[in-house]
N, C-alpha and C positions, 0 to 999 in steps of 0.2 A: 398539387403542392403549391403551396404559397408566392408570390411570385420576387424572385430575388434568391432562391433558391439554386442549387449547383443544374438542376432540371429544367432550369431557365433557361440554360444554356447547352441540351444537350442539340445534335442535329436534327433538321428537319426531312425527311425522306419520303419518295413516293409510297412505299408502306404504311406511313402514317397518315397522310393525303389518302390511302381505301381505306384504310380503318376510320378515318373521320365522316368519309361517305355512308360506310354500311351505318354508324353512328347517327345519323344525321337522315337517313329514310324514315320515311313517314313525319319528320320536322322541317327538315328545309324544305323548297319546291325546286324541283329542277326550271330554271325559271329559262321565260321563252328567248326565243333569236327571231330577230326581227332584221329583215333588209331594209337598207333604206334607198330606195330610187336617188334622191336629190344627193348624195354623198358619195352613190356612186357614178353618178354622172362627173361631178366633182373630181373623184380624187382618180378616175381613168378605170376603174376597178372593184368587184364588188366588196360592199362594206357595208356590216351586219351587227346589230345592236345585241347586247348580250343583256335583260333586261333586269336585272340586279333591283329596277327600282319599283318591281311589283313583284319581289320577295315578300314573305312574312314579317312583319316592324316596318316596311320600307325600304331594308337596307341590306346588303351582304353582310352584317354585321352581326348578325341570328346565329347563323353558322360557326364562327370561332368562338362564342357565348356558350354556344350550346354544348360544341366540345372540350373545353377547356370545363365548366361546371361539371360537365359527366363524369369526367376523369380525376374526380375529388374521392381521397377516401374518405369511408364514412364517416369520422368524425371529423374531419373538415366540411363536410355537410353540413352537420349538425351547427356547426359554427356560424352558418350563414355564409354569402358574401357579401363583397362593398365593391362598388364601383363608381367613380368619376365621369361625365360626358355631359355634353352639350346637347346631345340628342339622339343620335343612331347606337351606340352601342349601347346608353342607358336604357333603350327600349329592346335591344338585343340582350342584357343581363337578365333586364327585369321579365320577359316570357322563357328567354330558357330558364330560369330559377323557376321558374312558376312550374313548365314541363316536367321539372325534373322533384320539384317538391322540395325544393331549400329556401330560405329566408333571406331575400336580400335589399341592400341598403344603397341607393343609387344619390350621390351629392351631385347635385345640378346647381348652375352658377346662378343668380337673383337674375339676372337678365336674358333667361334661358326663353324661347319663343313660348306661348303657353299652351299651343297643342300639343310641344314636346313633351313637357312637363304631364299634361293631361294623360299621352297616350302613355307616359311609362309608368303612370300611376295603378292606370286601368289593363296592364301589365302585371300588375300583382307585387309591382315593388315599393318598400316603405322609398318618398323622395324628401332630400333632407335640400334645401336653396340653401348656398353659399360662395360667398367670395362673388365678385364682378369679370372674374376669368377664369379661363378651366384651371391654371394654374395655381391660383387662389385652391378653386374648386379639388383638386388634384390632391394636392395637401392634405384637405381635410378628411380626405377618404383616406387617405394613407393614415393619418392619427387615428382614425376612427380603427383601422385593421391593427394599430399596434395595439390600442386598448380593448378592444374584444375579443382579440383573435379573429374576427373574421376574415376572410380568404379572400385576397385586394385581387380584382380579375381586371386586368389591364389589356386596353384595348386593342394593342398590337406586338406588345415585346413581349411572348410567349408561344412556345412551339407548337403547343393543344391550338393555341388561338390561330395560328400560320395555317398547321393544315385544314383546319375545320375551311376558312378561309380559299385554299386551295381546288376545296373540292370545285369551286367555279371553274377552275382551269379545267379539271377533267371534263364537265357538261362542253364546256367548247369542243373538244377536240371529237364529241361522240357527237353534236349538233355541226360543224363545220368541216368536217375533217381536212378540208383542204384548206383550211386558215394557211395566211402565211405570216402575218401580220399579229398580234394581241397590241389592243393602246387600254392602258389603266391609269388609272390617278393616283397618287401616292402620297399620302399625308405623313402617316407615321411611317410604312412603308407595308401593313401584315401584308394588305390585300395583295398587293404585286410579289410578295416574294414567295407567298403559299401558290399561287397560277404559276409562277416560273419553276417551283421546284416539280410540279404535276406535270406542266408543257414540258420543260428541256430536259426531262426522263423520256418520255415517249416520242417526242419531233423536237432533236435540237433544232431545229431546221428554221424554228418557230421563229420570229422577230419578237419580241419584248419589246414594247416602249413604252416606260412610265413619261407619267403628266404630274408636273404642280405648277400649282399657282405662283406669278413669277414673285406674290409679296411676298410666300411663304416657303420659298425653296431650299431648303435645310440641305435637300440630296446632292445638289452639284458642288457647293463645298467643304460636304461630308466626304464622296467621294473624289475628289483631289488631294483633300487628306488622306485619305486612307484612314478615317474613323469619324463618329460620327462627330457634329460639329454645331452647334446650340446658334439659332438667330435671336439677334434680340428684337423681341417685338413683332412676329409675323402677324403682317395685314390682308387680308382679301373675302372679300364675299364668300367663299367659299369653304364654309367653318367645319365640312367634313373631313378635309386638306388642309387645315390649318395647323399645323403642326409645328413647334420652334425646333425640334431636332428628333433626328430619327432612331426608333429602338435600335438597341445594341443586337438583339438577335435578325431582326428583320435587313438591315444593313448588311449585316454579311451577305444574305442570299441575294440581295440584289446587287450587289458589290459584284458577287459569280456569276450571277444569273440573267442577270434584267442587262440584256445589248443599250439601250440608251434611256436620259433623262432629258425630256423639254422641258419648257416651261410655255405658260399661257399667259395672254393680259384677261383685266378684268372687262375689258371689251370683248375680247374673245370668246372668255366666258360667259356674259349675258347673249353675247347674240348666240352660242351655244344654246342655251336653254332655252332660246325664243326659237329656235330652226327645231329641237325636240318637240316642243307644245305645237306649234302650227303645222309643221311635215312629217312628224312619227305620231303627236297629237296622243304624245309621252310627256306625264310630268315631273319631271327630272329636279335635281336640285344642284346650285352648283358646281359643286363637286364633283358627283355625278355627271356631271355633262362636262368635265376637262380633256377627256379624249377625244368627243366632239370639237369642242374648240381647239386642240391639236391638229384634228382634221383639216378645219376650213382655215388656220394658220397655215400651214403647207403641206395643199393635198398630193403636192408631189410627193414626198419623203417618206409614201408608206408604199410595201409592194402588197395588192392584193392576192387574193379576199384579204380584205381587213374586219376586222374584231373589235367593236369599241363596248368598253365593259358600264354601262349604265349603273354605277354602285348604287346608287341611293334617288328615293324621292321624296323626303320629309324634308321637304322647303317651307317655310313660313308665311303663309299670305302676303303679309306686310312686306317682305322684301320679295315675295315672287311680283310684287307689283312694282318695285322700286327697278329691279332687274329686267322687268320685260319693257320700261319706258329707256333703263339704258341702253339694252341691247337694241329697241327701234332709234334710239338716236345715232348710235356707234353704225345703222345702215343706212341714215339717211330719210328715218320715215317717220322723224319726231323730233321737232325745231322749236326751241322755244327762243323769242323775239318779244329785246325790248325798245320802244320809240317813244316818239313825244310828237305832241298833233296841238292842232291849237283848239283849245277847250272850249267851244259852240254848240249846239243842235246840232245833233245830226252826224257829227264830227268820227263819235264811235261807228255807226252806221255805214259812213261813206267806206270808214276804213275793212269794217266786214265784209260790204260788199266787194272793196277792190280782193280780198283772199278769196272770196266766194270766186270770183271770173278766174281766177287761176287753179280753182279745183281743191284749194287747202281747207283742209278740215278743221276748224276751231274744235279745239277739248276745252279751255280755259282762260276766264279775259280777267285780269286783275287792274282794275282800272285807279289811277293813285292822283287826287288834284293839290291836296298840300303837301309841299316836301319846301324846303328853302331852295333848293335848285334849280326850282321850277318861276318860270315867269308867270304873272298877274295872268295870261290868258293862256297859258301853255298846262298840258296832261301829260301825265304818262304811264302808257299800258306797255302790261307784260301779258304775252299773248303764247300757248304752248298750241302746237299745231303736227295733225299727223299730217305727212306728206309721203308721195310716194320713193321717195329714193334721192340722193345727191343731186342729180340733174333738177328734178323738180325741187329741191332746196331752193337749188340758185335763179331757180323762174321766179321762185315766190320773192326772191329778195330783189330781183329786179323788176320785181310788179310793186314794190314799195318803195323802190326809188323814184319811178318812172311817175310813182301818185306824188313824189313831192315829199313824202316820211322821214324822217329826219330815224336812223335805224341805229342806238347805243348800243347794242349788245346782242 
């Protein structure tokens, strides 16, 4: 059924959660569980990745696609659907449409990454670029459903979508059993309320703890309200969690279900994604890696086993680059340093050599001789350097004093 319907709204229940399972063999992948040594040394306890981000599309986002499309009747088939996204769910519409043999119409925003765009094409869905926000984007898919009829499949405020969603929870509890802990991310909210209504039928016992982004946290003053509650303008790198407010069906469940809401910085979250690529040598996106960054925020506060759900890995080249120079700055192993030297022979030279003696690694020298602030004999370089850690920050800055560098920035 259409979504906005009295069906929108009816409950979500562990019956629907197997019925979405048997639905969903032979399309989703029971995807693997992976331990991580350095996490659980960390947080005192073992803590095991749920790998969400080497699903089919990329993303957990296949699975509530797939059963929400299934459970159309036939002439809602035939109608097609339309869907909205930035990236993970329009590639989860556009293969479960393809599976299942219906026609569908996926509006992506003009500034959408272009593998995104690429991989949801070669998915088998018509993609229509519009608007420079999902919200923009969002809209137009909604017009599009009121003048064709086709059937708007929205990517977390529906019950098909929740359990399909869910079935994750059940793989935990048959790959872990002795979880004590689940940490999820929660944008719009499906993914954590479909694992909570799966876990807290079988092991209340389970701890729930949703993760957002602290730009985008719609859930902690949705829940103080007691309903949900629209932000204006959610910012943060993490555009799988990007959400201004959370669905009306999804909110409930986690309102009952889900024990707590953190939030994460976006330091957190890139040095998340740089400890997945280098220590699980998982490419994570960051979304996907906010229950990691919840982790190394305070690895006290979880009791093991812990469970961190890796929803996604369709990250962007261009920002998995932007993100892993912040996350090496946010540890201390990427400084970039600007001075001024007096502009002779030799001059850039001497100064190489003094980072050379202290072990710093030059990545990039932007060397700049006219500017009006600069005196007749004076330069000034902007110098990005890996180093290893905080400590050796502070050697290399006192290896630039010590030469006489005059250090701006």
């Amino acid at each position: 059924m259409s979504y906005g319907t009295a069906d929108s709204f009816r409950p979500v229940t562990l019956d629907d959660v197997r019925g979405a399972r048997k639905m969903l063999a032979g399309v989703a992948r029971a995807t693997a569980m992976e331990g991580s040594r350095h996490l659980t040394q960390l947080v005192g306890a073992p803590v095991h990745f749920k790998c969400e981000n080497l699903q089919r599309t990329g993303s957990f986002k296949l699975r509530g696609a797939y059963v929400r499309i299934a459970g159309l009747l036939p002439e809602e088939r035939a109608a097609g659907v339309v869907a909205a996204s930035a990236g993970n769910h329009a590639q989860g519409v556009a293969l479960a449409s393809s599976l299942l043999g219906v026609h569908s119409t996926v509006f992506m925003p003009k500034g959408a990454p272009l593998p995104k765009i690429s991989a949801t094409r070669e998915y088998g869905a018509e993609v229509r670029l519009h608007g420079q926000v999902v919200d923009e984007t969002l809209a137009a898919a909604q017009e599009y459903a009121a003048e064709t009829g086709a059937v708007f499949i929205h990517p977390f405020d529906h019950p098909d979508v929740i359990a399909g969603q869910g079935t994750v929870g059940l793989e935990i509890l048959e790959q872990c059993p002795q979880v004590r802990t689940i940490v999820v991310g929660i944008g719009g909210g499906g993914l954590a309320a479909g694992i909570a209504v799966a876990v807290k039928a079988l092991r209340p016992d389970v701890r729930i703890v949703g993760v957002q982004a602290a730009g985008a946290a719609a859930y902690p003053p949705s829940l103080a309200a007691g309903r949900p509650v629209a932000l204006g303008g959610p910012a943060t790198m993490a555009d799988g969690i990007k959400v201004g407010r959370p669905g009306d069906v999804p909110f409930a469940l986690v309102r009952e279900l889900v024990d707590e809401v953190r939030t994460v910085t976006e330091d957190e979250l890139a040095a998340a994604l740089l400890l997945c690529l280098e220590r699980a040598k998982l490419v994570v996106e960051p979304a996907g890696a906010s229950p990691v960054a919840a982790l190394l925020g305070a690895p006290d506060a979880f009791e093991g086993p812990v469970v961190a759900v890796l929803s996604g890995g369709n990250v962007d080249p261009v920002l998995m680059e932007r993100v892993l120079r912040h996350g090496m700055a946010a540890q201390g192993r990427y400084l970039a340093v600007r001075l001024r030297l007096t502009d002779r022979p030799g001059a850039l030279a001497s100064l190489l050599g003094t980072l050379s003696a202290v072990d710093a690694n030059v990545l990039d020298v932007s060397h700049l001789r006219t500017d009006p602030r600069l005196g007749l004999t004076e330069a000034e370089v902007e110098l990005h350097l890996e180093t290893k850690g905080p400590a050796h920050c502070g050697e290399v800055g006192r290896a630039l004093h010590d030469a006489g560098y005059t250090v701006i920035d």
